[in-house]
MIKE-906582 format. One record per residue (C-alpha): residue number from 0; x, y, z. Coordinates in Angstrom, 2 decimals. Example, Ala and Ser with C-alpha at 12.3 -4.5 7.8 and 13.67 -1.06 7.14 Angstrom:
// MIKE-906582
+-----+---------+---------+---------+
| seq |    east |   north |      up |
+-----+---------+---------+---------+
|   0 |   12.30 |   -4.50 |    7.80 |
|   1 |   13.67 |   -1.06 |    7.14 |
+-----+---------+---------+---------+
This chain:
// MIKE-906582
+-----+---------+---------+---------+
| seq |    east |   north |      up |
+-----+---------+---------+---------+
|   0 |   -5.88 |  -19.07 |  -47.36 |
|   1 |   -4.01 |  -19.40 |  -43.69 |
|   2 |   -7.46 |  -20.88 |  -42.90 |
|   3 |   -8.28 |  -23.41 |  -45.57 |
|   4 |   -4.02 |  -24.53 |  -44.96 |
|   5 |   -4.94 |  -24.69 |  -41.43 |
|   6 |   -7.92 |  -27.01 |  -41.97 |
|   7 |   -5.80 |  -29.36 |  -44.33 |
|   8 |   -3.45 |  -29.42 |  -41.73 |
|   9 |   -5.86 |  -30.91 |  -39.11 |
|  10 |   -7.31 |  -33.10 |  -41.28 |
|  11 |   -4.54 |  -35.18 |  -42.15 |
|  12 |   -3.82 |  -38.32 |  -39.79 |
|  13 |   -0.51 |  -37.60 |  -38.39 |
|  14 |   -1.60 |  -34.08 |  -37.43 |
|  15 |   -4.95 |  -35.17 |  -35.80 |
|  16 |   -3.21 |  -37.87 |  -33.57 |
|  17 |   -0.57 |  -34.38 |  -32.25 |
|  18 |   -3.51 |  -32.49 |  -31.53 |
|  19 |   -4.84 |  -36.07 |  -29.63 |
|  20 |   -2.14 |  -36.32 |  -28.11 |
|  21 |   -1.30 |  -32.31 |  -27.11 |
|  22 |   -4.80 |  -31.09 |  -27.32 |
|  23 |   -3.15 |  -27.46 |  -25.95 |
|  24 |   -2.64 |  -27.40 |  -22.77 |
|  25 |   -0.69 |  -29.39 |  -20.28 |
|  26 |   -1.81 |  -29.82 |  -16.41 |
|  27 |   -0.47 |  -27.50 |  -13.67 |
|  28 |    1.31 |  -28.42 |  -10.72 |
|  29 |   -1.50 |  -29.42 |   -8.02 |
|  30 |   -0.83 |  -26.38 |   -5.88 |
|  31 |   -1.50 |  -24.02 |   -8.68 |
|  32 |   -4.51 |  -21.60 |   -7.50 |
|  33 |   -8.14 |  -21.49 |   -9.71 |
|  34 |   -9.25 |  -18.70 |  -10.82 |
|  35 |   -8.14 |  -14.78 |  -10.73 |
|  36 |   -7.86 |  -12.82 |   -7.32 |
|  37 |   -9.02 |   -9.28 |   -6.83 |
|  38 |   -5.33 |   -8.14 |   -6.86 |
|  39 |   -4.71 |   -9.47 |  -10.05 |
|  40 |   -8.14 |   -7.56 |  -11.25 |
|  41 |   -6.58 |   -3.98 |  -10.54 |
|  42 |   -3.26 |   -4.78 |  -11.99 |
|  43 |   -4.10 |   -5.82 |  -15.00 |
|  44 |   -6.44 |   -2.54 |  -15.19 |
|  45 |   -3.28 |   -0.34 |  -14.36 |
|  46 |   -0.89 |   -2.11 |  -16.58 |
|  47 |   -3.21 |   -1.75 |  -19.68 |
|  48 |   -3.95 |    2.02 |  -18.37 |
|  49 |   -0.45 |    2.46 |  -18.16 |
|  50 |    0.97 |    0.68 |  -21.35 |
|  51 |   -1.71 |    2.70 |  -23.51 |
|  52 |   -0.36 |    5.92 |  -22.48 |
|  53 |    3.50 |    4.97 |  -22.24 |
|  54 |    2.59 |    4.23 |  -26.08 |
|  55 |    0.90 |    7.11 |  -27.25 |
|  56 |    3.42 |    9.62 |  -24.68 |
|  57 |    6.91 |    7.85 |  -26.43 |
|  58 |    5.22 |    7.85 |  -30.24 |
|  59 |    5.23 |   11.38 |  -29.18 |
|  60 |    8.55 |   11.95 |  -28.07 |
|  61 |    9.88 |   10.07 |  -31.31 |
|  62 |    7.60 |   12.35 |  -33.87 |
|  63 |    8.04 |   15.45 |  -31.96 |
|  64 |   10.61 |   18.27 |  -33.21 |
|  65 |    9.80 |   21.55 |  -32.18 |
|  66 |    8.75 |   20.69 |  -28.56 |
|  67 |    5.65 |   22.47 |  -27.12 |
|  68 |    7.28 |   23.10 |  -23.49 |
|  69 |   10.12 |   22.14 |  -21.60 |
|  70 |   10.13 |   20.47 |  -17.98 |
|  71 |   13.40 |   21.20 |  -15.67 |
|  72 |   13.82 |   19.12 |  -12.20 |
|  73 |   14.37 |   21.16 |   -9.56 |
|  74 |   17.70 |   18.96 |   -7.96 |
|  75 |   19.58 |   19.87 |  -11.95 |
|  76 |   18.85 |   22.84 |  -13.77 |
|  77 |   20.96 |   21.08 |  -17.04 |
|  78 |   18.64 |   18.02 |  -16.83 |
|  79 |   16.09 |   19.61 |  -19.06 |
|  80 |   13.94 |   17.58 |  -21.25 |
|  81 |   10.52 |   18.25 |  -23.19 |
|  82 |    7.45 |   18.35 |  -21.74 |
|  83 |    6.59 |   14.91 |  -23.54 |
|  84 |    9.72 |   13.08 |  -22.57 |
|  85 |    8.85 |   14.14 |  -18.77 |
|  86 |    5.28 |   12.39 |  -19.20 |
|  87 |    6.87 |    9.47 |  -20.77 |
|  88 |    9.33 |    8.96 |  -18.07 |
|  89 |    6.88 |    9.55 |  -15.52 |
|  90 |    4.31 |    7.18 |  -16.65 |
|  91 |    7.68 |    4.79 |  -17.16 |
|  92 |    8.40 |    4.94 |  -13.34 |
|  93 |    4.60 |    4.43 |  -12.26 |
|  94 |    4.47 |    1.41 |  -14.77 |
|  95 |    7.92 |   -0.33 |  -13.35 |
|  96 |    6.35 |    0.20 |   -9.84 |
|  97 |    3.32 |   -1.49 |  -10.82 |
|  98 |    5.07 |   -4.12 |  -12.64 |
|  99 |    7.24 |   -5.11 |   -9.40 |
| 100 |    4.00 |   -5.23 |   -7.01 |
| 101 |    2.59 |   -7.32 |  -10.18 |
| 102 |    5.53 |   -9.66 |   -9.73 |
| 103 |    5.85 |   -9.55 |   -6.00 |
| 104 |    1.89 |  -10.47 |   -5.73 |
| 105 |    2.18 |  -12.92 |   -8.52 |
| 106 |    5.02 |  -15.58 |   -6.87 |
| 107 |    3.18 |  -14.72 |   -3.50 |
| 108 |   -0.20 |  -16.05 |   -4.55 |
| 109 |    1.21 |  -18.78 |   -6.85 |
| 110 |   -0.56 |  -17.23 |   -9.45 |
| 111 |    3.05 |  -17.62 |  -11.32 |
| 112 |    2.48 |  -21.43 |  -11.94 |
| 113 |   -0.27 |  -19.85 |  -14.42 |
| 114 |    1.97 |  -18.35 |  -16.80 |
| 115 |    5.09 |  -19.50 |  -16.53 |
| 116 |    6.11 |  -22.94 |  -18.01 |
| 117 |    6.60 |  -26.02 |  -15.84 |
| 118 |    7.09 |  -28.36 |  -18.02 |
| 119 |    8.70 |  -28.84 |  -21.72 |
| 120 |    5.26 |  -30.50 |  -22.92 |
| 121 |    4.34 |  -26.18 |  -23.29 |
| 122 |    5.61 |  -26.05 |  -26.98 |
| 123 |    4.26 |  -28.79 |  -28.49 |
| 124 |    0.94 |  -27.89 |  -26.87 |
| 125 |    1.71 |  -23.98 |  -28.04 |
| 126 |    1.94 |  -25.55 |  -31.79 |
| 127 |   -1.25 |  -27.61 |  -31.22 |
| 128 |   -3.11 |  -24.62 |  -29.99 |
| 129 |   -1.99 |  -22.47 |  -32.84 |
| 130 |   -3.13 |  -24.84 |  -35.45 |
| 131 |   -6.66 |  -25.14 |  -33.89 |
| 132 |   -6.94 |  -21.59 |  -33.84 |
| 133 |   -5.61 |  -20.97 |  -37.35 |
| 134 |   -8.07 |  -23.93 |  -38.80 |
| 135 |  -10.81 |  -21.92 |  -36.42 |
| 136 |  -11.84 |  -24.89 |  -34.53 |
| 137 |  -10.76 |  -23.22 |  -30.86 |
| 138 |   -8.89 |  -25.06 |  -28.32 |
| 139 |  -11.19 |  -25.63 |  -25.10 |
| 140 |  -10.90 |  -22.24 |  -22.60 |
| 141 |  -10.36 |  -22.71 |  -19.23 |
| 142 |   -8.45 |  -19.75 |  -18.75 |
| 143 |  -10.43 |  -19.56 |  -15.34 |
| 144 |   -8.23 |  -23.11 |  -14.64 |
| 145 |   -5.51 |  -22.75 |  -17.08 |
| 146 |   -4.09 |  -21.16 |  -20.07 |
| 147 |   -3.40 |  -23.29 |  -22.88 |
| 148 |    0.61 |  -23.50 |  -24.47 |
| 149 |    0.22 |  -20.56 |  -26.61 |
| 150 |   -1.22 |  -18.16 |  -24.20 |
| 151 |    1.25 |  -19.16 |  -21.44 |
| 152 |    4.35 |  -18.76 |  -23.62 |
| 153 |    2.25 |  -14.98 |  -24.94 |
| 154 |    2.22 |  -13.88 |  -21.08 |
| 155 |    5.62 |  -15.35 |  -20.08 |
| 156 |    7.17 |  -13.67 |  -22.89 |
| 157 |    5.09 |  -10.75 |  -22.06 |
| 158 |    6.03 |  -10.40 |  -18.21 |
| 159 |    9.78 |  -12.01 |  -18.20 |
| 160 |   10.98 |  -10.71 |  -21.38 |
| 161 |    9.30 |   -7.97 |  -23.60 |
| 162 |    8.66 |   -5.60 |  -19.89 |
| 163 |   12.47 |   -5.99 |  -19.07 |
| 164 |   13.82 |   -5.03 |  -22.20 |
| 165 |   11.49 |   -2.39 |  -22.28 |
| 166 |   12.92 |   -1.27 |  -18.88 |
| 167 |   16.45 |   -1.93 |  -19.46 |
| 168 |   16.74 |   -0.10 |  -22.54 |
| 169 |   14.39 |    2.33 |  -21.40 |
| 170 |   16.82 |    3.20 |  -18.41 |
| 171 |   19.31 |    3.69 |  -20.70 |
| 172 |   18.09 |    6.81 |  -22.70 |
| 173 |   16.81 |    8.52 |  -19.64 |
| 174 |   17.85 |   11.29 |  -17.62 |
| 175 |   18.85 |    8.98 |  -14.87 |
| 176 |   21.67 |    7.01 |  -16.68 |
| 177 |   24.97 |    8.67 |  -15.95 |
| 178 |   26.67 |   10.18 |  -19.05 |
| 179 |   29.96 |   10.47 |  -17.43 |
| 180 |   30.73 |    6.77 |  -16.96 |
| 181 |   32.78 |    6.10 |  -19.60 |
| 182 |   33.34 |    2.50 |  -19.16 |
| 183 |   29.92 |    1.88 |  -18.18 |
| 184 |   29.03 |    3.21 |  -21.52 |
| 185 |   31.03 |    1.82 |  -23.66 |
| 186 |   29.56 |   -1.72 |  -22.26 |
| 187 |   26.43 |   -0.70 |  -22.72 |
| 188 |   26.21 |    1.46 |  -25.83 |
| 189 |   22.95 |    3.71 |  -26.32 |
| 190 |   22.32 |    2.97 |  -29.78 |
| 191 |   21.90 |   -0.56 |  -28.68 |
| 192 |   19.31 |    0.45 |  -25.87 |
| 193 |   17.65 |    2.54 |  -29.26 |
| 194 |   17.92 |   -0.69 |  -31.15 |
| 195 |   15.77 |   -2.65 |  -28.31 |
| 196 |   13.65 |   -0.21 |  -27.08 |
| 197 |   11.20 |    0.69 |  -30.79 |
| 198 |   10.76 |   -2.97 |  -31.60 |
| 199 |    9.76 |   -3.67 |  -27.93 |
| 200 |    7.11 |   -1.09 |  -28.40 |
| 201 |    5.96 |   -2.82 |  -31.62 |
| 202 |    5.86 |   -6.22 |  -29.57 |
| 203 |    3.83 |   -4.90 |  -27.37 |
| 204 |    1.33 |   -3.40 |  -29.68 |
| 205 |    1.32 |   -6.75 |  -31.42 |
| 206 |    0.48 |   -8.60 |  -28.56 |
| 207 |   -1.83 |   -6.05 |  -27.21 |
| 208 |   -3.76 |   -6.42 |  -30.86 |
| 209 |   -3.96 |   -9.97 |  -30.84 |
| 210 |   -4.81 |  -10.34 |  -26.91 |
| 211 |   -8.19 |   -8.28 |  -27.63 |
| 212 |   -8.84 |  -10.00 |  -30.39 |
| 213 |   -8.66 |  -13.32 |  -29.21 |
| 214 |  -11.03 |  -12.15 |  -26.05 |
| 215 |  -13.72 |  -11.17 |  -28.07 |
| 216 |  -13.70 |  -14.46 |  -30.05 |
| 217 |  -13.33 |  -16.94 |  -27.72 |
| 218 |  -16.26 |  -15.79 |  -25.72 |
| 219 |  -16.15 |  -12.15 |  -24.70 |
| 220 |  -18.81 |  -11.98 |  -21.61 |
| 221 |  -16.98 |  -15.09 |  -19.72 |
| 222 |  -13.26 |  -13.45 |  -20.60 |
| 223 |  -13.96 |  -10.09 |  -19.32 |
| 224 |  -15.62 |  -11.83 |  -16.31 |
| 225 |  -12.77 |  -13.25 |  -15.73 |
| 226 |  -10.55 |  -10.32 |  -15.43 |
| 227 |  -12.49 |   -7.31 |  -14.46 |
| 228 |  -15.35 |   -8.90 |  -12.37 |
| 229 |  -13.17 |  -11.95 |  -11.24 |
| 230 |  -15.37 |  -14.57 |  -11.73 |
| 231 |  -16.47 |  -17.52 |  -13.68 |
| 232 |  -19.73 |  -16.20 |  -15.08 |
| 233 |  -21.35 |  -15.41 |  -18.46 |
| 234 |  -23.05 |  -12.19 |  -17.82 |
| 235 |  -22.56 |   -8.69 |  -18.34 |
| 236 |  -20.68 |   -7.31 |  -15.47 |
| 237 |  -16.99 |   -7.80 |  -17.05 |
| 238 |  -18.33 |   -5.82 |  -19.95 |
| 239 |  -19.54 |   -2.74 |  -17.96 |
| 240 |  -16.08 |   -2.56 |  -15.93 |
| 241 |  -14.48 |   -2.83 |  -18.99 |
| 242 |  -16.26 |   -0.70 |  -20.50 |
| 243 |  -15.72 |    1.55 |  -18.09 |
| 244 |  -11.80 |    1.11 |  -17.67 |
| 245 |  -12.08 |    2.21 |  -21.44 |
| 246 |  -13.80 |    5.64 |  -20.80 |
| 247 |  -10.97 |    5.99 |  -18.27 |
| 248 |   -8.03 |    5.54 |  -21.02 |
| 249 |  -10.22 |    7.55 |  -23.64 |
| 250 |  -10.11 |   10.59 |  -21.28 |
| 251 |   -6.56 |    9.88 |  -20.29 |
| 252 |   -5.27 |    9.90 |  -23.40 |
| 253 |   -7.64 |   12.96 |  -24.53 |
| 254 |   -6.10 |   15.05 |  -21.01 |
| 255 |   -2.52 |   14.17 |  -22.12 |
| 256 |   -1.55 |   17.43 |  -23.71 |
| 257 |    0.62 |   20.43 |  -22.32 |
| 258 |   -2.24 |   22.17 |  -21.21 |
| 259 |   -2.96 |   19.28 |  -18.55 |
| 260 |    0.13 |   18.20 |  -18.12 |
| 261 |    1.74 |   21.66 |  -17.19 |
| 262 |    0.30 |   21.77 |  -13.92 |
| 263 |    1.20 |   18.46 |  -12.61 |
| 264 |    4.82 |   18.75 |  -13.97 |
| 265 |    5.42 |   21.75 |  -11.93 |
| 266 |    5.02 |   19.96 |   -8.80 |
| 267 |    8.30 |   18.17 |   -9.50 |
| 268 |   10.17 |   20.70 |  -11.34 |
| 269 |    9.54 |   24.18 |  -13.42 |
| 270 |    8.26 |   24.08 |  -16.44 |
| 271 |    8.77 |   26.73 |  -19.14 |
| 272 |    8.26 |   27.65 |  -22.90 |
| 273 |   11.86 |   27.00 |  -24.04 |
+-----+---------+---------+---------+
Protein backbone atom coordinates (compact mmCIF):
# COMPACT_ATOMS: atom_id res chain seq x y z
CA UNK A 1 0.00 0.00 0.00
CA UNK A 2 2.99 2.66 1.05
CA UNK A 3 4.09 1.67 -2.48
CA UNK A 4 1.09 1.98 -4.76
CA UNK A 5 0.49 5.73 -2.45
CA UNK A 6 3.98 6.40 -3.30
CA UNK A 7 3.51 5.85 -7.05
CA UNK A 8 0.24 8.06 -7.07
CA UNK A 9 2.19 10.49 -5.46
CA UNK A 10 4.79 10.79 -8.29
CA UNK A 11 2.49 10.63 -10.80
CA UNK A 12 0.56 13.57 -10.19
CA UNK A 13 1.84 16.96 -11.88
CA UNK A 14 2.65 19.09 -9.01
CA UNK A 15 4.68 16.29 -7.41
CA UNK A 16 6.64 15.39 -10.63
CA UNK A 17 7.70 19.09 -11.26
CA UNK A 18 9.28 18.87 -6.98
CA UNK A 19 11.05 15.90 -7.84
CA UNK A 20 12.22 18.10 -11.31
CA UNK A 21 13.03 20.52 -9.55
CA UNK A 22 14.80 18.67 -6.20
CA UNK A 23 15.65 15.48 -7.91
CA UNK A 24 17.51 14.54 -4.25
CA UNK A 25 20.43 15.87 -3.91
CA UNK A 26 21.86 19.32 -3.91
CA UNK A 27 25.65 20.15 -5.10
CA UNK A 28 28.54 20.35 -2.60
CA UNK A 29 30.72 23.10 -2.00
CA UNK A 30 33.60 22.83 -4.79
CA UNK A 31 36.26 21.90 -2.27
CA UNK A 32 34.35 18.94 -1.07
CA UNK A 33 36.71 15.71 -1.62
CA UNK A 34 35.41 12.53 -4.14
CA UNK A 35 35.31 9.54 -3.00
CA UNK A 36 36.15 7.62 0.49
CA UNK A 37 39.81 7.60 1.96
CA UNK A 38 41.42 4.58 3.54
CA UNK A 39 40.89 6.21 7.01
CA UNK A 40 37.42 6.47 6.62
CA UNK A 41 37.49 2.53 5.46
CA UNK A 42 38.74 1.34 9.03
CA UNK A 43 36.46 3.58 10.93
CA UNK A 44 33.54 2.76 9.67
CA UNK A 45 34.68 -1.07 10.22
CA UNK A 46 35.35 -0.23 14.02
CA UNK A 47 32.31 1.81 14.59
CA UNK A 48 29.96 -0.98 13.21
CA UNK A 49 32.31 -3.60 15.24
CA UNK A 50 31.88 -1.54 18.08
CA UNK A 51 28.12 -0.44 17.96
CA UNK A 52 27.16 -4.28 17.45
CA UNK A 53 28.66 -5.26 20.62
CA UNK A 54 27.84 -2.01 22.77
CA UNK A 55 24.21 -3.36 21.68
CA UNK A 56 24.19 -6.81 22.46
CA UNK A 57 26.73 -6.02 25.95
CA UNK A 58 23.89 -3.12 27.32
CA UNK A 59 20.65 -5.47 26.17
CA UNK A 60 22.54 -7.52 28.57
CA UNK A 61 23.04 -5.37 31.35
CA UNK A 62 19.22 -4.29 31.10
CA UNK A 63 17.86 -8.18 31.07
CA UNK A 64 20.35 -9.37 33.48
CA UNK A 65 19.35 -10.03 37.30
CA UNK A 66 21.33 -12.46 38.95
CA UNK A 67 24.74 -11.37 37.51
CA UNK A 68 27.20 -14.14 36.45
CA UNK A 69 30.45 -12.31 37.99
CA UNK A 70 31.40 -9.18 39.35
CA UNK A 71 34.39 -6.84 38.12
CA UNK A 72 36.07 -4.44 40.96
CA UNK A 73 38.74 -1.61 39.75
CA UNK A 74 41.62 -1.77 41.50
CA UNK A 75 41.88 2.43 42.37
CA UNK A 76 37.94 1.73 44.45
CA UNK A 77 37.14 -1.37 46.00
CA UNK A 78 33.16 0.13 46.40
CA UNK A 79 33.07 0.77 42.61
CA UNK A 80 31.90 -2.72 41.89
CA UNK A 81 29.77 -3.45 38.99
CA UNK A 82 28.83 -6.78 37.00
CA UNK A 83 30.87 -8.38 34.81
CA UNK A 84 28.48 -7.19 31.87
CA UNK A 85 28.27 -3.58 32.86
CA UNK A 86 32.31 -3.62 32.87
CA UNK A 87 32.21 -4.90 29.08
CA UNK A 88 29.66 -2.39 28.27
CA UNK A 89 31.56 0.46 29.65
CA UNK A 90 34.63 -0.72 28.22
CA UNK A 91 33.50 -1.15 24.75
CA UNK A 92 31.71 2.51 25.56
CA UNK A 93 35.20 4.14 26.11
CA UNK A 94 36.89 2.36 22.97
CA UNK A 95 33.79 3.51 20.85
CA UNK A 96 33.96 7.41 22.14
CA UNK A 97 37.74 7.18 21.28
CA UNK A 98 37.03 6.03 17.95
CA UNK A 99 34.27 8.36 17.45
CA UNK A 100 36.62 11.52 18.27
CA UNK A 101 39.54 10.27 15.79
CA UNK A 102 36.31 9.73 13.40
CA UNK A 103 35.52 13.40 13.92
CA UNK A 104 39.01 14.76 14.15
CA UNK A 105 39.86 12.88 10.63
CA UNK A 106 36.54 13.83 9.22
CA UNK A 107 36.83 18.04 9.42
CA UNK A 108 40.62 17.36 8.59
CA UNK A 109 40.00 15.71 5.25
CA UNK A 110 36.84 17.74 4.46
CA UNK A 111 35.15 14.67 4.29
CA UNK A 112 32.52 16.68 6.69
CA UNK A 113 31.10 18.70 3.67
CA UNK A 114 29.73 15.01 2.81
CA UNK A 115 27.39 14.68 5.53
CA UNK A 116 26.70 17.59 6.99
CA UNK A 117 24.21 20.12 5.41
CA UNK A 118 25.39 23.25 3.60
CA UNK A 119 22.62 24.45 2.40
CA UNK A 120 18.68 24.61 3.33
CA UNK A 121 17.84 23.10 -0.29
CA UNK A 122 18.79 19.43 2.01
CA UNK A 123 15.06 18.96 3.11
CA UNK A 124 13.23 19.45 0.28
CA UNK A 125 15.68 17.20 -1.55
CA UNK A 126 15.40 14.65 1.72
CA UNK A 127 11.42 14.64 0.89
CA UNK A 128 12.10 14.15 -2.85
CA UNK A 129 14.41 11.30 -2.18
CA UNK A 130 12.04 9.63 0.17
CA UNK A 131 9.21 9.64 -2.23
CA UNK A 132 11.35 8.05 -5.03
CA UNK A 133 12.35 5.47 -2.79
CA UNK A 134 8.91 4.76 -1.32
CA UNK A 135 7.32 4.70 -5.11
CA UNK A 136 10.64 2.31 -5.78
CA UNK A 137 11.89 4.28 -8.61
CA UNK A 138 15.56 5.06 -6.76
CA UNK A 139 17.09 8.37 -6.71
CA UNK A 140 20.48 8.31 -8.86
CA UNK A 141 23.63 7.01 -6.37
CA UNK A 142 26.58 8.79 -6.38
CA UNK A 143 27.38 8.17 -2.97
CA UNK A 144 31.07 7.87 -4.35
CA UNK A 145 30.37 11.96 -5.20
CA UNK A 146 27.59 12.69 -2.93
CA UNK A 147 24.86 11.55 -0.74
CA UNK A 148 21.53 12.53 -1.64
CA UNK A 149 19.13 14.78 1.17
CA UNK A 150 17.94 11.82 2.96
CA UNK A 151 21.12 10.03 3.50
CA UNK A 152 22.96 13.23 4.55
CA UNK A 153 20.35 14.27 7.12
CA UNK A 154 20.50 9.89 8.22
CA UNK A 155 24.43 10.39 8.87
CA UNK A 156 24.29 13.94 10.31
CA UNK A 157 21.73 12.88 12.65
CA UNK A 158 23.70 9.80 13.12
CA UNK A 159 27.22 11.45 13.96
CA UNK A 160 26.03 15.00 15.58
CA UNK A 161 23.11 13.86 17.42
CA UNK A 162 22.06 10.16 18.13
CA UNK A 163 26.29 9.35 19.21
CA UNK A 164 26.16 12.37 21.69
CA UNK A 165 23.17 11.57 23.40
CA UNK A 166 24.25 8.22 23.52
CA UNK A 167 27.45 9.50 25.25
CA UNK A 168 26.00 12.08 27.38
CA UNK A 169 23.49 10.01 28.92
CA UNK A 170 25.68 7.19 28.85
CA UNK A 171 28.21 9.17 31.14
CA UNK A 172 25.65 9.71 33.34
CA UNK A 173 24.80 6.13 34.64
CA UNK A 174 28.39 5.13 34.81
CA UNK A 175 30.79 4.58 37.43
CA UNK A 176 32.59 7.72 36.51
CA UNK A 177 29.79 10.31 37.25
CA UNK A 178 30.20 11.57 40.77
CA UNK A 179 27.30 10.63 43.11
CA UNK A 180 28.21 13.12 45.66
CA UNK A 181 27.56 16.30 43.67
CA UNK A 182 24.46 17.23 44.76
CA UNK A 183 23.85 20.20 42.69
CA UNK A 184 25.34 18.71 39.76
CA UNK A 185 22.71 16.12 40.10
CA UNK A 186 19.92 17.68 40.64
CA UNK A 187 20.65 19.59 37.11
CA UNK A 188 21.13 16.69 35.55
CA UNK A 189 18.78 14.06 36.95
CA UNK A 190 19.57 10.23 36.13
CA UNK A 191 16.26 9.18 35.24
CA UNK A 192 16.49 11.68 32.49
CA UNK A 193 19.94 10.22 31.24
CA UNK A 194 17.61 6.60 31.54
CA UNK A 195 14.96 8.36 29.56
CA UNK A 196 17.59 9.22 26.59
CA UNK A 197 19.82 6.57 26.69
CA UNK A 198 17.06 3.14 25.61
CA UNK A 199 15.47 5.08 22.80
CA UNK A 200 18.96 6.10 21.51
CA UNK A 201 19.72 2.46 21.37
CA UNK A 202 16.49 1.83 19.41
CA UNK A 203 17.58 4.76 16.96
CA UNK A 204 20.42 3.25 16.35
CA UNK A 205 19.15 -0.16 15.61
CA UNK A 206 16.66 1.54 13.34
CA UNK A 207 19.07 3.20 11.39
CA UNK A 208 21.47 0.38 11.43
CA UNK A 209 18.34 -1.82 9.86
CA UNK A 210 17.50 0.47 7.28
CA UNK A 211 21.29 1.47 6.32
CA UNK A 212 21.85 -2.39 5.30
CA UNK A 213 18.94 -2.54 3.70
CA UNK A 214 19.18 0.22 1.52
CA UNK A 215 22.96 -1.08 0.53
CA UNK A 216 21.86 -4.18 -0.70
CA UNK A 217 19.15 -2.57 -2.90
CA UNK A 218 20.65 0.13 -4.39
CA UNK A 219 23.45 -1.91 -5.77
CA UNK A 220 25.30 -3.99 -3.22
CA UNK A 221 28.83 -4.83 -5.10
CA UNK A 222 29.44 -0.90 -5.95
CA UNK A 223 28.24 0.13 -2.10
CA UNK A 224 30.45 -2.20 -0.33
CA UNK A 225 33.20 -1.11 -2.80
CA UNK A 226 32.79 1.91 -1.71
CA UNK A 227 33.35 1.47 1.90
CA UNK A 228 35.43 -1.53 2.54
CA UNK A 229 37.61 -1.64 -0.68
CA UNK A 230 37.44 2.24 -1.21
CA UNK A 231 36.78 2.42 -4.60
CA UNK A 232 34.42 3.08 -7.38
CA UNK A 233 34.12 -0.42 -8.81
CA UNK A 234 31.47 -3.12 -9.37
CA UNK A 235 33.25 -6.21 -8.41
CA UNK A 236 33.54 -8.45 -5.65
CA UNK A 237 36.20 -7.22 -3.39
CA UNK A 238 33.81 -5.00 -1.01
CA UNK A 239 31.86 -8.17 -0.56
CA UNK A 240 34.77 -10.41 0.63
CA UNK A 241 36.00 -7.60 3.22
CA UNK A 242 32.71 -7.38 4.27
CA UNK A 243 32.20 -10.49 4.47
CA UNK A 244 34.93 -10.88 6.35
CA UNK A 245 34.39 -7.88 8.89
CA UNK A 246 31.16 -10.05 9.53
CA UNK A 247 33.00 -13.30 10.61
CA UNK A 248 34.88 -10.87 12.86
CA UNK A 249 31.56 -9.53 14.75
CA UNK A 250 30.05 -13.20 14.59
CA UNK A 251 33.02 -14.42 16.71
CA UNK A 252 33.04 -11.29 18.78
CA UNK A 253 29.83 -11.48 19.80
CA UNK A 254 30.04 -15.49 20.20
CA UNK A 255 33.56 -14.75 22.68
CA UNK A 256 31.54 -12.17 24.70
CA UNK A 257 30.67 -14.28 27.68
CA UNK A 258 32.28 -14.45 31.28
CA UNK A 259 34.37 -17.15 30.38
CA UNK A 260 36.30 -14.78 27.81
CA UNK A 261 35.78 -11.88 29.30
CA UNK A 262 37.20 -12.88 32.82
CA UNK A 263 40.62 -12.82 31.78
CA UNK A 264 40.83 -9.55 30.14
CA UNK A 265 38.86 -7.82 33.00
CA UNK A 266 41.42 -8.81 35.45
CA UNK A 267 44.01 -6.82 33.86
CA UNK A 268 42.20 -3.68 35.03
CA UNK A 269 40.71 -4.79 38.17
CA UNK A 270 39.76 -8.25 40.14
CA UNK A 271 37.15 -10.02 39.21
CA UNK A 272 35.16 -12.38 41.46
CA UNK A 273 31.95 -14.57 41.80
CA UNK A 274 29.95 -12.15 44.01
Amino acid sequence: MAVLLGRWLVSLDAVADFLTRYPGAYELPEAAPVGFPGWLGWQHFFNMFLIVLIIRSGLGVRREQRPAAYWTPRWNSRGKISLQLWFHQSLDILWLVNGVVFVVLLFATGQWMRIVPTRWEVFPNAVSAGLQYLSLSWPTESGWVNYNGLQQLAYFTTVFIAAPLAAMSGVRMSGIWPKNARKLNALYRVEWARAVHFPVMLYFVAFIIGHVAMVFATGALRNLNHMYATQDATNWTGFWIFLGSMVLVVAALVAARPLVLAPVARLFGKVSAR
